[in-house]
C-alpha positions as CSV (number, residue, x, y, z in Angstrom):
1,X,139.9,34.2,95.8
2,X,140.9,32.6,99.0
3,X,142.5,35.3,101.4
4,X,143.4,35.9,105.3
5,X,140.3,36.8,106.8
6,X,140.6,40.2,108.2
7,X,138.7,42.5,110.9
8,X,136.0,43.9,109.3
9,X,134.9,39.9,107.8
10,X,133.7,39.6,111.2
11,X,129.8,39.7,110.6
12,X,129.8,36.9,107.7
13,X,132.6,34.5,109.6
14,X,129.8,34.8,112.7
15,X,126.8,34.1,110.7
16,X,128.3,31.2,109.2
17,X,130.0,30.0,112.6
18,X,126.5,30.3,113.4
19,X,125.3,27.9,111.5
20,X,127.2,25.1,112.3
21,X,126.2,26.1,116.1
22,X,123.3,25.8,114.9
23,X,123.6,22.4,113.1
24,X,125.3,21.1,116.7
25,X,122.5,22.3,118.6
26,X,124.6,24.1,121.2
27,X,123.2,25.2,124.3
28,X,124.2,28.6,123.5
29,X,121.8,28.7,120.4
30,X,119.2,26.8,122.0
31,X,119.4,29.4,124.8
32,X,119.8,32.6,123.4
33,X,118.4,34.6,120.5
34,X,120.4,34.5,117.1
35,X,121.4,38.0,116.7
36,X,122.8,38.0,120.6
37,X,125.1,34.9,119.6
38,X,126.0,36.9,116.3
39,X,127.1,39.6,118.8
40,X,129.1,37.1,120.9
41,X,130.7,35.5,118.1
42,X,131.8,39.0,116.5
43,X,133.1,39.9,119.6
44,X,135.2,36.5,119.6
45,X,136.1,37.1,116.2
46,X,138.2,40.5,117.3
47,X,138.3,40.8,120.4
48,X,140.0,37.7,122.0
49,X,142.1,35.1,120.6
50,X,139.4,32.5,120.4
51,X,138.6,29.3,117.9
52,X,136.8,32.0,115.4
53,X,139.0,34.4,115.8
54,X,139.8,35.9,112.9
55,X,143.5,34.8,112.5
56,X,142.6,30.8,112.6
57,X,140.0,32.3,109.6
58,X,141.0,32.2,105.5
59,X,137.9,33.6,103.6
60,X,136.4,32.5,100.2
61,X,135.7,36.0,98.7
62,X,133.5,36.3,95.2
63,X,133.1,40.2,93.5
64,X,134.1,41.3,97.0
65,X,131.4,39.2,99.3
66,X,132.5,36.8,102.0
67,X,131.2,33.3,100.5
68,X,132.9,30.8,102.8
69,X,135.3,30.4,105.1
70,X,137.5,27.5,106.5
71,X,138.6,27.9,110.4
72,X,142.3,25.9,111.4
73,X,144.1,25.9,114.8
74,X,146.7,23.5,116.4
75,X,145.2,21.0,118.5
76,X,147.4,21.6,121.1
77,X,145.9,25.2,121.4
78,X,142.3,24.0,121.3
79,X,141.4,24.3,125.0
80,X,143.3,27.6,125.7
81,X,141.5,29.1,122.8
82,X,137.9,28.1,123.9
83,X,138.8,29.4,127.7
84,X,139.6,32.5,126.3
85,X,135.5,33.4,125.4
86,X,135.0,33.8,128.8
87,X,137.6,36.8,128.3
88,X,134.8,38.2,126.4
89,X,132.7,40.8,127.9
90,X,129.2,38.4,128.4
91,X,126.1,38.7,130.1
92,X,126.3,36.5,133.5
93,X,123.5,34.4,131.9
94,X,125.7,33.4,128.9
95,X,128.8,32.8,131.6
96,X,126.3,30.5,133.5
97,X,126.8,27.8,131.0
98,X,130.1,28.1,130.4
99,X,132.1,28.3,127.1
100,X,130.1,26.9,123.7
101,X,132.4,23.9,122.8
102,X,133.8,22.8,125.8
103,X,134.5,19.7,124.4
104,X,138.1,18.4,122.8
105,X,137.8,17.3,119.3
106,X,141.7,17.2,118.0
107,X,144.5,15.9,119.0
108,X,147.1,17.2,120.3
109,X,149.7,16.8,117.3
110,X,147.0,17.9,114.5
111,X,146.2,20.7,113.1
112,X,142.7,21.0,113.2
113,X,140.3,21.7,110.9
114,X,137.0,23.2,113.0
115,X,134.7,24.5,110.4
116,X,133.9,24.5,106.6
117,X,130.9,26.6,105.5
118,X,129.6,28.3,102.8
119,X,126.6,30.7,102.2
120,X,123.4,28.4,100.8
121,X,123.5,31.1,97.7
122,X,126.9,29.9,96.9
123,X,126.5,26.0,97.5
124,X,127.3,23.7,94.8
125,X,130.3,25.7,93.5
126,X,132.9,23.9,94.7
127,X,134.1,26.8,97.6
128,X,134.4,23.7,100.1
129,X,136.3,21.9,97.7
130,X,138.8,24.7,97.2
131,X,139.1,25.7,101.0
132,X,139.9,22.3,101.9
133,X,142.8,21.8,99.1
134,X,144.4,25.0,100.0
135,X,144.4,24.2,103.6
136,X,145.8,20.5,102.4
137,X,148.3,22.3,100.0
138,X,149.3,25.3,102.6
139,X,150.7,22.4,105.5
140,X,151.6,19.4,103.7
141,X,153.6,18.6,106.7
142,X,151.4,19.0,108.9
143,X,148.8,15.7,109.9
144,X,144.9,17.4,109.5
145,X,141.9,16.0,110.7
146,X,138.3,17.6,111.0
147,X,135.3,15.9,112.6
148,X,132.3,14.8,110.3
149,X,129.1,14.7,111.4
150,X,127.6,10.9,110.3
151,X,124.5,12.5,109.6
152,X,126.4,14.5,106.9
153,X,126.6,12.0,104.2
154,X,127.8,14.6,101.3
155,X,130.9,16.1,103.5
156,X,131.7,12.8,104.7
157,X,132.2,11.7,100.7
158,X,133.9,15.2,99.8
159,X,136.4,14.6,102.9
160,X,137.4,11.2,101.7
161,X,137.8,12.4,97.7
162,X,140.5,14.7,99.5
163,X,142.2,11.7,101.1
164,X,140.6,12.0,104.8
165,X,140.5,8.6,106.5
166,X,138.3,8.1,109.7
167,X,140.4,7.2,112.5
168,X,137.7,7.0,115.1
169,X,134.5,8.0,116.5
170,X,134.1,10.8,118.9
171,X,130.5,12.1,120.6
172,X,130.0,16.0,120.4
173,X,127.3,17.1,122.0
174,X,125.0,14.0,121.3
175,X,126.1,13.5,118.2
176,X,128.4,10.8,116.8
177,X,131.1,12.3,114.6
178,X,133.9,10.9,112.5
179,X,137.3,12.0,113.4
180,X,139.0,11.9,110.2
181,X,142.9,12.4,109.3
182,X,144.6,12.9,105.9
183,X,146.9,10.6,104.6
184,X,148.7,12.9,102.4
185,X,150.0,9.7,100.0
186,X,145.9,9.5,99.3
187,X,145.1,13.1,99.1
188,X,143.8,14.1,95.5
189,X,146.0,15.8,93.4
């Protein structure tokens, strides 16, 4: 079942923000210990209107258990929502190098897909799949795009089965990343 992520999903939508943190190498996970990012991230979660926060969060839930999520936002809002972690009640070491993804990655007119992930136990099962097509279902009029890692051969191919066309190549971080946008004509069915 795909739902509204709510308050008390904050733990499992941190861990698996953390993973793709982790997959970016991040200066704040190269920095700092997992569980004190985990903290952070819950905080950002609740707290403050950030990118995780938990109303830009819908939740794949199986028998009860947070087993993905999918994390949307306006691109317009991007940058406000990333200055607002320093809203967040941080140690001065974590402040010292500033927000996590300073970077812009949407533009202005998109709305922007940030973050697809599932729990390894429930890989292969399509919960990607399904997050994506409600999020392409849910704003047909809107134009989405995502960034794709071109390391990441297997979301690369998922993203264009869903209709997802690069439009360009944007650096995150060091790495090289596809910015891709839907053409709804193309999307699956």
């Amino acid at each position: 079942m795909i739902r509204q992520a709510k308050l008390e999903d904050q733990h499992e939508i941190a861990e698996l923000s953390y993973i793709i943190w982790e997959d970016m190498e991040l200066p704040i996970v190269k920095n700092f210990d997992k569980a004190q990012v985990i903290t952070w991230l819950e905080q950002a979660i609740t707290q403050v209107p950030y990118r995780t926060y938990y109303e830009n969060v819908l939740v794949y839930e199986i028998d009860g258990d947070v087993a993905g999520i999918i994390i949307t936002y306006k691109g317009e809002d991007e940058m406000h929502l990333e200055k607002n972690w320093m809203k967040l009640d941080l140690p001065e070491k974590v402040r010292d190098i500033g927000t996590p993804l300073p970077l812009k990655e949407a533009e202005d007119n998109e709305l922007y897909i940030e973050t697809v992930a599932v729990f390894s136990q429930y890989r292969g099962k399509g919960i990607a799949t399904q997050l994506m097509h409600y999020v392409i279902e849910e704003h047909r009029d809107k134009k989405l795009s995502l960034s794709c890692d071109y390391e990441n051969n297997g979301a690369y191919q998922l993203y264009q089965r869903l209709g997802f066309e690069t439009e360009g190549t944007i650096d995150l971080y060091g790495h090289a990343y596809h910015h891709m946008v839907i053409n709804k004509k193309n999307a699956e069915q």
